[in-house]
Structures are given as C-alpha cells and as structure tokens.
N, CA, C, O and CB atoms as a CASP TS submission, in Angstrom:
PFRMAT TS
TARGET T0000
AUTHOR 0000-0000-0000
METHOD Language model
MODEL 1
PARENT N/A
ATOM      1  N   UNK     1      49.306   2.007 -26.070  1.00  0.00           N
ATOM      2  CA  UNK     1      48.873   1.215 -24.929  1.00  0.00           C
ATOM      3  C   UNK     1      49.144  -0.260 -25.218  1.00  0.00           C
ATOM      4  O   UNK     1      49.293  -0.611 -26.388  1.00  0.00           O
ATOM      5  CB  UNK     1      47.364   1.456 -24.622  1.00  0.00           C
ATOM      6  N   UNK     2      49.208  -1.048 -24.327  1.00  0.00           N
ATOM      7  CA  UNK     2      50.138  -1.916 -24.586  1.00  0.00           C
ATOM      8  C   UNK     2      48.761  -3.042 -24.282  1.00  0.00           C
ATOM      9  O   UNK     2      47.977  -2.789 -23.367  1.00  0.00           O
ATOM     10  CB  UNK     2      51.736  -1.842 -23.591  1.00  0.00           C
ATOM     11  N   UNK     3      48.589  -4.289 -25.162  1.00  0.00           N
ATOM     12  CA  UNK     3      47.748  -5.009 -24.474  1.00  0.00           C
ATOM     13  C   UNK     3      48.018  -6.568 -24.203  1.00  0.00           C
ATOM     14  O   UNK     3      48.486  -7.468 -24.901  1.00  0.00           O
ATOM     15  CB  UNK     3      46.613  -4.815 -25.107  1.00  0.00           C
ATOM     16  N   UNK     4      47.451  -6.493 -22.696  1.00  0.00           N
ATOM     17  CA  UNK     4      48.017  -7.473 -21.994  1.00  0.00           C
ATOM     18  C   UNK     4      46.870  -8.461 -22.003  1.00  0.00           C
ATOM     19  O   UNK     4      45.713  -8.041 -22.029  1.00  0.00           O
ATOM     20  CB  UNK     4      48.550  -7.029 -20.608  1.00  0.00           C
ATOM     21  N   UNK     5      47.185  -9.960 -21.980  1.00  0.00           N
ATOM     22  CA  UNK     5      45.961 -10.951 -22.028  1.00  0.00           C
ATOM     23  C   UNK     5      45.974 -11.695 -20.847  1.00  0.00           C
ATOM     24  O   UNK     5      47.003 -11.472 -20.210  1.00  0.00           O
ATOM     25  CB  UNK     5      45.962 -11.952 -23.233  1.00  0.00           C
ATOM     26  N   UNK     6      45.308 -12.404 -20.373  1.00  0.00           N
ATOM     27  CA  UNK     6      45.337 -12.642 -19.080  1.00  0.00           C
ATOM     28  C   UNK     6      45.350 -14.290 -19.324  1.00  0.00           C
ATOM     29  O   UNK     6      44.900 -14.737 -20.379  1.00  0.00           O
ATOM     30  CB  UNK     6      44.072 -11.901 -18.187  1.00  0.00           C
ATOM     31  N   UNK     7      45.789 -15.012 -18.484  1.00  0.00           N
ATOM     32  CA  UNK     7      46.246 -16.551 -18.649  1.00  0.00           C
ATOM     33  C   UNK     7      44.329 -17.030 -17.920  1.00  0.00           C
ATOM     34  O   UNK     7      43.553 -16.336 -17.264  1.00  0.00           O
ATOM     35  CB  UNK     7      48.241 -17.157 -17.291  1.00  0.00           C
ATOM     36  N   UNK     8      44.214 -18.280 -18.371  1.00  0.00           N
ATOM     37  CA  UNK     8      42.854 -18.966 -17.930  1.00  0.00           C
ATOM     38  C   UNK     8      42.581 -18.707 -16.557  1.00  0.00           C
ATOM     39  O   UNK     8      41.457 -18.456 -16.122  1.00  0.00           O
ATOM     40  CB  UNK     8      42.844 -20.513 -18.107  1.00  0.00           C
ATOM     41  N   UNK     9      44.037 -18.796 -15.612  1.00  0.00           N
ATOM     42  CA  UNK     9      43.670 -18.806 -14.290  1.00  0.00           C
ATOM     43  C   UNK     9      43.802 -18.034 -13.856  1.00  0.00           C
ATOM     44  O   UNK     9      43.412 -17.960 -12.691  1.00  0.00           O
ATOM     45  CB  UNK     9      43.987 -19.423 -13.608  1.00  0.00           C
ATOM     46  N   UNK    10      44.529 -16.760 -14.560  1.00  0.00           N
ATOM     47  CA  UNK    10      44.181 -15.380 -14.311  1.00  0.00           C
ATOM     48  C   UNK    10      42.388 -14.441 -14.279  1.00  0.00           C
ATOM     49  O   UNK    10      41.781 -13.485 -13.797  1.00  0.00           O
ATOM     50  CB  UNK    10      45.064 -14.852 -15.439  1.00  0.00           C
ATOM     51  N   UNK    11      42.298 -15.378 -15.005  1.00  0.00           N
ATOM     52  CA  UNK    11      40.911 -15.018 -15.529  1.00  0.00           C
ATOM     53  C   UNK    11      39.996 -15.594 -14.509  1.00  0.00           C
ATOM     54  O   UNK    11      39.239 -14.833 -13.905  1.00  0.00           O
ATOM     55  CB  UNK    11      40.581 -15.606 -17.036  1.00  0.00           C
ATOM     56  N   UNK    12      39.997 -16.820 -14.274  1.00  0.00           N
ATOM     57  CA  UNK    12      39.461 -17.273 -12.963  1.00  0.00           C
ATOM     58  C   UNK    12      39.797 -16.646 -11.657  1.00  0.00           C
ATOM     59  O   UNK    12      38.861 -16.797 -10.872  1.00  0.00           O
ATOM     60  CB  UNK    12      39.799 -18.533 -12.818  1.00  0.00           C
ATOM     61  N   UNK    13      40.513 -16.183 -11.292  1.00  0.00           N
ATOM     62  CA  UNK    13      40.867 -15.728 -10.250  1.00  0.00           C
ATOM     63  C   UNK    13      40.133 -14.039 -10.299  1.00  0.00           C
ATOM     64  O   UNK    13      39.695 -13.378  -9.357  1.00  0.00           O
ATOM     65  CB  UNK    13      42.504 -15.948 -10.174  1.00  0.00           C
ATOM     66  N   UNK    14      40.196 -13.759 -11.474  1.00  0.00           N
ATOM     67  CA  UNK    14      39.777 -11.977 -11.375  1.00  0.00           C
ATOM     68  C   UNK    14      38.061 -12.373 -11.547  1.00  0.00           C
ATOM     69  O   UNK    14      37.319 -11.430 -11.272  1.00  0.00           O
ATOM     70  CB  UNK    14      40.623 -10.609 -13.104  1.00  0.00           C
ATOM     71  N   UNK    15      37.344 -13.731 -11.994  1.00  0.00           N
ATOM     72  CA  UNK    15      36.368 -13.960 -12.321  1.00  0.00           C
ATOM     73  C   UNK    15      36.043 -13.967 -10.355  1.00  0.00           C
ATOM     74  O   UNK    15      35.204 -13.160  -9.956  1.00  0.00           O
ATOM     75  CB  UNK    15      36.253 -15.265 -13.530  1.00  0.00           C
ATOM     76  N   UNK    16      36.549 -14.632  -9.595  1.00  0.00           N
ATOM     77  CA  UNK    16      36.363 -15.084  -8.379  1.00  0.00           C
ATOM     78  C   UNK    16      36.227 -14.169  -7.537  1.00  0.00           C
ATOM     79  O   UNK    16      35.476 -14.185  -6.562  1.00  0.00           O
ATOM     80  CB  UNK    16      37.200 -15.830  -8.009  1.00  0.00           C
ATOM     81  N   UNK    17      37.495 -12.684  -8.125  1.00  0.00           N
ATOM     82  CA  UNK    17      37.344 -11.689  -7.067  1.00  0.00           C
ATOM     83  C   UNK    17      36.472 -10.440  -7.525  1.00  0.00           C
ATOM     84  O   UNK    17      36.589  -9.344  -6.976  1.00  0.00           O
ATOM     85  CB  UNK    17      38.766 -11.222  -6.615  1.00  0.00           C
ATOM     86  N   UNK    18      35.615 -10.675  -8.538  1.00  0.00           N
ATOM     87  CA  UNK    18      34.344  -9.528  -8.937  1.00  0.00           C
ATOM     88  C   UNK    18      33.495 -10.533  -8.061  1.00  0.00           C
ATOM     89  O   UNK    18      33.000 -10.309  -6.956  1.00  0.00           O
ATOM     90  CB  UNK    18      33.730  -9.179 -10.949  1.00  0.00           C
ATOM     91  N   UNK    19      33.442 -11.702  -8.817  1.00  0.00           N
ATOM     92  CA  UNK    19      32.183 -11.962  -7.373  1.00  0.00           C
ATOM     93  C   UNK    19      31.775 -11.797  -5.895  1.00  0.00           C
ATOM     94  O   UNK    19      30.664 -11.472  -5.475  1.00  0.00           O
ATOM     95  CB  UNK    19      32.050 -12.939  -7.170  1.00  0.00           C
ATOM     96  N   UNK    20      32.912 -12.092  -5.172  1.00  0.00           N
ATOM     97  CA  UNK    20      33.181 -11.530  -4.011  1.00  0.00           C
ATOM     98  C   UNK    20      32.671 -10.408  -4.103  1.00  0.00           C
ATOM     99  O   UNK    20      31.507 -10.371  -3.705  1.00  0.00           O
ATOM    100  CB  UNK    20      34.398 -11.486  -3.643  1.00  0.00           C
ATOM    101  N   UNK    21      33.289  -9.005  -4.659  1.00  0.00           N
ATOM    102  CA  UNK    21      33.160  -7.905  -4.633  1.00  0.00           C
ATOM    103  C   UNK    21      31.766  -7.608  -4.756  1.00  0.00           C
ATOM    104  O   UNK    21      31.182  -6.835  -3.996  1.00  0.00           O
ATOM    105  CB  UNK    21      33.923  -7.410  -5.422  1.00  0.00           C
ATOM    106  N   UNK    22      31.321  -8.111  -5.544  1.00  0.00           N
ATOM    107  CA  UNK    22      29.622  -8.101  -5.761  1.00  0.00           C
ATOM    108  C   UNK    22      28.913  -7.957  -4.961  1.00  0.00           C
ATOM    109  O   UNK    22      28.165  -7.021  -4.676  1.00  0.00           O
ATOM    110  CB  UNK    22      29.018  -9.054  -6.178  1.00  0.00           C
ATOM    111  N   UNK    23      29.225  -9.528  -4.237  1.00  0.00           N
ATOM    112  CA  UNK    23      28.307 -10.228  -2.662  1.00  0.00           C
ATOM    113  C   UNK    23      28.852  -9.610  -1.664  1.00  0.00           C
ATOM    114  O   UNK    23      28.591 -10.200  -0.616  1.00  0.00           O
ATOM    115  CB  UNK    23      28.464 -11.993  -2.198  1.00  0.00           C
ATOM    116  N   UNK    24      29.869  -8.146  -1.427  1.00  0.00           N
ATOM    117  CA  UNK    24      30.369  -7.751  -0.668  1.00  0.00           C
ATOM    118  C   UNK    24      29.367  -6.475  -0.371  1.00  0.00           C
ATOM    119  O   UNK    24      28.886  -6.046   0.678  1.00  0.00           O
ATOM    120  CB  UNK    24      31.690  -7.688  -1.000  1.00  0.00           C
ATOM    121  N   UNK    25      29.241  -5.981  -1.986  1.00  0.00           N
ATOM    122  CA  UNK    25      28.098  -4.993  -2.192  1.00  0.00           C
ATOM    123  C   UNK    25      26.502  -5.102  -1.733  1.00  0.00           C
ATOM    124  O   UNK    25      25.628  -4.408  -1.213  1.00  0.00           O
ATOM    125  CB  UNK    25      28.062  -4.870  -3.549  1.00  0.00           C
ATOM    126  N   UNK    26      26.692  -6.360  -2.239  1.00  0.00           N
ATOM    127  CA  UNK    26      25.245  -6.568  -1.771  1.00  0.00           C
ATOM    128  C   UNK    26      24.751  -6.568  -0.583  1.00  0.00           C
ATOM    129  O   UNK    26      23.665  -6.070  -0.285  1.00  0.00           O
ATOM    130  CB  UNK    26      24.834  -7.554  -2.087  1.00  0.00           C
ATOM    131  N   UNK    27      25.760  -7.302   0.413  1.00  0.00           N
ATOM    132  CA  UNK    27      25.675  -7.215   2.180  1.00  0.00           C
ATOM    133  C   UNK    27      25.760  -6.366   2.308  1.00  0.00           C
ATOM    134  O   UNK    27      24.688  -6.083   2.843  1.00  0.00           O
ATOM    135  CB  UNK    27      26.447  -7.719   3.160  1.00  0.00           C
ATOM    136  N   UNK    28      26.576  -5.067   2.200  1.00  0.00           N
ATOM    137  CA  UNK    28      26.914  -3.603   2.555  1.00  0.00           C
ATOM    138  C   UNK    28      25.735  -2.878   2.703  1.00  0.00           C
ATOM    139  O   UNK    28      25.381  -2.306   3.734  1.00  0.00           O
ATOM    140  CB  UNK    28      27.766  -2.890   1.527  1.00  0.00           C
ATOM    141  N   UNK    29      24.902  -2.933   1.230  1.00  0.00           N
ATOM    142  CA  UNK    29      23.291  -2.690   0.697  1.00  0.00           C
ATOM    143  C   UNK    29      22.510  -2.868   2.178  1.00  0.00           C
ATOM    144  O   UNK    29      22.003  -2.074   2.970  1.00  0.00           O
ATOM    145  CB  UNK    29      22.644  -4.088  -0.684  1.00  0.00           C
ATOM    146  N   UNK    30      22.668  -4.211   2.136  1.00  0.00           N
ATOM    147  CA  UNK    30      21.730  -5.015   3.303  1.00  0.00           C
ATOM    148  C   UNK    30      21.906  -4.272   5.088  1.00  0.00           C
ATOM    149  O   UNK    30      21.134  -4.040   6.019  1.00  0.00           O
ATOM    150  CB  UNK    30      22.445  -6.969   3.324  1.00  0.00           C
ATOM    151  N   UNK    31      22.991  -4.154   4.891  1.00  0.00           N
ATOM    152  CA  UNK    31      23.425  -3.834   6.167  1.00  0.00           C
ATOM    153  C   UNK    31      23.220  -2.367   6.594  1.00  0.00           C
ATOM    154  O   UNK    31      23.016  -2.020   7.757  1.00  0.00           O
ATOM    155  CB  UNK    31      24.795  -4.184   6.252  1.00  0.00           C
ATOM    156  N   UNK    32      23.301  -1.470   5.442  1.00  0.00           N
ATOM    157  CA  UNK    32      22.931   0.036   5.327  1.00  0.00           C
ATOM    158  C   UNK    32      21.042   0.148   5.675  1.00  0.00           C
ATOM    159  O   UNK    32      20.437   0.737   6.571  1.00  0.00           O
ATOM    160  CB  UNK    32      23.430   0.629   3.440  1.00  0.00           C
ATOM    161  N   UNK    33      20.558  -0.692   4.533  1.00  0.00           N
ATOM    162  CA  UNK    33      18.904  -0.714   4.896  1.00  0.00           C
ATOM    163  C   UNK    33      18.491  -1.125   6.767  1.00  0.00           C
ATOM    164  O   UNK    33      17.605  -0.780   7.549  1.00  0.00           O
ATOM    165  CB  UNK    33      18.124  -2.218   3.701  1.00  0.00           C
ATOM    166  N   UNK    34      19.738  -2.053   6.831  1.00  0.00           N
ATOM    167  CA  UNK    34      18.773  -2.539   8.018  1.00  0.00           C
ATOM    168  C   UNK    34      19.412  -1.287   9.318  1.00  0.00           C
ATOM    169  O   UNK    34      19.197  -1.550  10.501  1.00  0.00           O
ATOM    170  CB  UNK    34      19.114  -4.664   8.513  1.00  0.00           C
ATOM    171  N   UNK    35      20.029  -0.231   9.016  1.00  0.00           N
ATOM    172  CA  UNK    35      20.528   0.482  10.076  1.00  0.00           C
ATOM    173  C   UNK    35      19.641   1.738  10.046  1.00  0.00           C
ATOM    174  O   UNK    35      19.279   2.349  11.052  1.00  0.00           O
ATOM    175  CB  UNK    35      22.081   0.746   9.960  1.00  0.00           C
ATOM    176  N   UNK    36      19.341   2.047   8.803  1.00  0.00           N
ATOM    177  CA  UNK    36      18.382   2.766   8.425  1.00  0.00           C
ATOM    178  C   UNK    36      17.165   2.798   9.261  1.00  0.00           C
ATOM    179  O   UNK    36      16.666   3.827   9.716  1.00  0.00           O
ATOM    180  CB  UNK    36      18.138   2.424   7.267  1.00  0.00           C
ATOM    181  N   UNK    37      16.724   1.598   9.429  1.00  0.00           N
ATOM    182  CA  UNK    37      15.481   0.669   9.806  1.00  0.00           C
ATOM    183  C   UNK    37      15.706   1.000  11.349  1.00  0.00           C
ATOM    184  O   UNK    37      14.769   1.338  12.071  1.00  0.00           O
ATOM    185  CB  UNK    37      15.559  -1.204   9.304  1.00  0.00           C
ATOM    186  N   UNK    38      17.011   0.878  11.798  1.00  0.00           N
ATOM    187  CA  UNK    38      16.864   0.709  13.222  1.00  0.00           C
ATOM    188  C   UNK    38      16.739   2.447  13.946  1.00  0.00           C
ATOM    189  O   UNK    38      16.214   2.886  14.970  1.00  0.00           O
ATOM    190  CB  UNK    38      18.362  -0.285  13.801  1.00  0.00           C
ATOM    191  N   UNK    39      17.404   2.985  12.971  1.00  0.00           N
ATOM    192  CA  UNK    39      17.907   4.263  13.201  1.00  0.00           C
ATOM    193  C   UNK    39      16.567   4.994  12.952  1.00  0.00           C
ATOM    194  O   UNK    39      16.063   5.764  13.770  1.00  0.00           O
ATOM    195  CB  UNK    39      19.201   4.701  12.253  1.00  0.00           C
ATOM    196  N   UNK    40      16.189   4.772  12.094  1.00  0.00           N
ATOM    197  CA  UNK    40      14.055   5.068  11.825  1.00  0.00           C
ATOM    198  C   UNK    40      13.653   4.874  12.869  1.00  0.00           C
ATOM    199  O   UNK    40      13.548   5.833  13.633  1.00  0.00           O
ATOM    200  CB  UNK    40      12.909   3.980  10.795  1.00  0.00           C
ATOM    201  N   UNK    41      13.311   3.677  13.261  1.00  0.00           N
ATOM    202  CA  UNK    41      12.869   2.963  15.049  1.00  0.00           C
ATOM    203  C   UNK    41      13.096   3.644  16.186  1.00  0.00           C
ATOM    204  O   UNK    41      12.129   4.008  16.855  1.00  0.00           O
ATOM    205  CB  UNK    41      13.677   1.660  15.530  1.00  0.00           C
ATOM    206  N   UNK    42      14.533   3.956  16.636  1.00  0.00           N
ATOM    207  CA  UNK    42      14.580   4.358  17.716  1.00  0.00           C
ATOM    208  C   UNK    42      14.481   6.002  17.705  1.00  0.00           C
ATOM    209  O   UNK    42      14.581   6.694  18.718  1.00  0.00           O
ATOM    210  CB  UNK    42      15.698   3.758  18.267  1.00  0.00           C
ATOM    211  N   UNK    43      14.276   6.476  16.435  1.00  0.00           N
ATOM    212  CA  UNK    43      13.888   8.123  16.131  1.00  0.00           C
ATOM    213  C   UNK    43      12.615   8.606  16.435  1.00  0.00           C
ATOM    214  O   UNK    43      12.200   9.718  16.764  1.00  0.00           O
ATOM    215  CB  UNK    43      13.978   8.504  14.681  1.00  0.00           C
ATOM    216  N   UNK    44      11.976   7.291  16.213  1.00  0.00           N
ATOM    217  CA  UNK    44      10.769   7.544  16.300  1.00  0.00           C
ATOM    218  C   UNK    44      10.289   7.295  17.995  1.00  0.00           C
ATOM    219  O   UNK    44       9.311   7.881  18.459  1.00  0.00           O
ATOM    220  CB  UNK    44      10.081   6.654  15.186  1.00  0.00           C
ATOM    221  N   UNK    45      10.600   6.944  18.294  1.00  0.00           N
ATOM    222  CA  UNK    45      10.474   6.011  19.508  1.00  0.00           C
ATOM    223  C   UNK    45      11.140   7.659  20.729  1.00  0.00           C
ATOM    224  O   UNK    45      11.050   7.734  21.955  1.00  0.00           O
ATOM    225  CB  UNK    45      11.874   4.028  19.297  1.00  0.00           C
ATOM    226  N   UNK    46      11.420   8.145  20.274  1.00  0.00           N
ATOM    227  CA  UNK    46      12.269   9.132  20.505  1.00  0.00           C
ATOM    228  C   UNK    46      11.611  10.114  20.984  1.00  0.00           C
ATOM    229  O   UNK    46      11.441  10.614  22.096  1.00  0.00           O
ATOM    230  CB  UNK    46      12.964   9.488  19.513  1.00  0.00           C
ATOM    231  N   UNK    47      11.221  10.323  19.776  1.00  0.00           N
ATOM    232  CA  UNK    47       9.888  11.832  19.022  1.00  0.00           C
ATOM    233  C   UNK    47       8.858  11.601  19.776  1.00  0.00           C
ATOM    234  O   UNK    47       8.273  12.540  20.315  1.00  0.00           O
ATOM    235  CB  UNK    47       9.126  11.776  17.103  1.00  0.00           C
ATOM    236  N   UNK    48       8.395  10.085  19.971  1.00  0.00           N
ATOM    237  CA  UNK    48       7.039   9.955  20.253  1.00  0.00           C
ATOM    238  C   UNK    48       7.149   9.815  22.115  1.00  0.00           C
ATOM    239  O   UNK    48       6.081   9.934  22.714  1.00  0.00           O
ATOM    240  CB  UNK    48       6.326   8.468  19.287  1.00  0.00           C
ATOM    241  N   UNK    49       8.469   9.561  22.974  1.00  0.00           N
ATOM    242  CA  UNK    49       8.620  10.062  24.484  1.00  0.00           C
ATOM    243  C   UNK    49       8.830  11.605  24.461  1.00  0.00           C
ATOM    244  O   UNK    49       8.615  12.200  25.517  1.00  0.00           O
ATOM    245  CB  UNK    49       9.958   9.325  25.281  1.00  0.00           C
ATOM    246  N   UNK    50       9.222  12.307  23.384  1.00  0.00           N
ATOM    247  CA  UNK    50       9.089  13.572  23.954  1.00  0.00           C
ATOM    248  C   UNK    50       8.288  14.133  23.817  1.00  0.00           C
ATOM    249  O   UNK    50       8.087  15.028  24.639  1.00  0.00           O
ATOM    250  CB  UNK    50       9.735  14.263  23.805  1.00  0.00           C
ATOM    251  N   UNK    51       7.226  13.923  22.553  1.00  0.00           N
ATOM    252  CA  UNK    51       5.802  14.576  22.680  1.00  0.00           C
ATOM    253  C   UNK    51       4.884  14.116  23.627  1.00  0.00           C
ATOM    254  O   UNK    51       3.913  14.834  23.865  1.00  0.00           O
ATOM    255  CB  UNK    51       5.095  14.479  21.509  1.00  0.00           C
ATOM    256  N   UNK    52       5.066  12.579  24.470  1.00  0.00           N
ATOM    257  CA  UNK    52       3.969  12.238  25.546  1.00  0.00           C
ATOM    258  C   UNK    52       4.692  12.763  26.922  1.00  0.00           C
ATOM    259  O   UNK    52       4.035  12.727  27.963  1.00  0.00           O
ATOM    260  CB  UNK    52       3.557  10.427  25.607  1.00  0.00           C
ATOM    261  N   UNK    53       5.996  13.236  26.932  1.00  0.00           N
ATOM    262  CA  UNK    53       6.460  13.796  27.911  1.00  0.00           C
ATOM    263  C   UNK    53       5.777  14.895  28.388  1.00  0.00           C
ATOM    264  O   UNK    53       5.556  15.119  29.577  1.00  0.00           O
ATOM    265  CB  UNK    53       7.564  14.037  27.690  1.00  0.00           C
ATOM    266  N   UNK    54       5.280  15.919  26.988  1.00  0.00           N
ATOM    267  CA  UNK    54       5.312  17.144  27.153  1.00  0.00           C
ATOM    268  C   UNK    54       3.172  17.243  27.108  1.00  0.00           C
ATOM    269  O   UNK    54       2.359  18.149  27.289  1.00  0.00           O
ATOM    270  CB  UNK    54       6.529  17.992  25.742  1.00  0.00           C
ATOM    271  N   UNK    55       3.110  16.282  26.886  1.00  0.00           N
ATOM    272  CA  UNK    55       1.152  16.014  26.459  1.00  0.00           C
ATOM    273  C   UNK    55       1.117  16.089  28.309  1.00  0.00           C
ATOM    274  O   UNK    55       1.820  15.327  28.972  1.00  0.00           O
ATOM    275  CB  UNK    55       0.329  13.701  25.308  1.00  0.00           C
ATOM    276  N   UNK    56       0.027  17.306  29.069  1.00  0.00           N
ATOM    277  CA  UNK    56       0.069  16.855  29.943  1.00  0.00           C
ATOM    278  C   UNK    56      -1.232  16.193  29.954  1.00  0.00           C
ATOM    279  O   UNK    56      -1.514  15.946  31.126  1.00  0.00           O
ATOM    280  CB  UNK    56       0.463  17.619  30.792  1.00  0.00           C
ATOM    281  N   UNK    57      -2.191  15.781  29.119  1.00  0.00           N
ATOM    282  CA  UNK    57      -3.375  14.950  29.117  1.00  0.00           C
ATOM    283  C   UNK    57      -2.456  13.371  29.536  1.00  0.00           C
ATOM    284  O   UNK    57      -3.139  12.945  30.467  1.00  0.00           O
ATOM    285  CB  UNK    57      -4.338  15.044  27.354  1.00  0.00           C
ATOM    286  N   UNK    58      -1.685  12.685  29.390  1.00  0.00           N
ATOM    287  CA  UNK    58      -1.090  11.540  29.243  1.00  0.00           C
ATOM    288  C   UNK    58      -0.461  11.636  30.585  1.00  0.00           C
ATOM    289  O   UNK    58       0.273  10.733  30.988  1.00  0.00           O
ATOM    290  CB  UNK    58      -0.205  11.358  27.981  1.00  0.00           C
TER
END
C-alpha cells in the first residue's frame, strides 16, 4: 500500500470538508426529530377525531 501525505492545504481543505459534513449531520438529526414531532402531532390529532367521532356521548 502505497502512502500518500497530504500537502497543508490539502489538509485544510479535507479539515473544512469533515466539518461541513458534521454540521450537515447534525441538521439532518435536527430535521428528522422535528418531523418526528410533527408526524407524532398530527397522529395524534388523528386518533383523537376518530375516537370523538365514534364517542356518541360527545
């Protein structure tokens, strides 16, 4: 295997694009929880018109 070294600004540049990648992860994270959240919400919201649909006390 052959080993290759990477020049300073190589290194900066692959340093620049893990970070990105990181903070890309992290929004993704963020963005998954908050669909979760919404997708929880309107499930519920859901469940709870078809059981007062069917309540004929209500």
């Amino acid at each position: 295997m052959t080993n290759l070294s990477l020049s300073p600004q190589q290194q900066a540049k692959l340093a620049e694009a893990l970070e990105i990648a990181l903070l890309a992860e992290e929004k993704a994270k963020q963005m998954s929880e908050l669909s979760t959240e919404i997708a929880n919400k309107y499930q519920k919201r859901l469940y709870e018109s078809v059981h007062s649909a069917s309540d004929p006390s209500k």
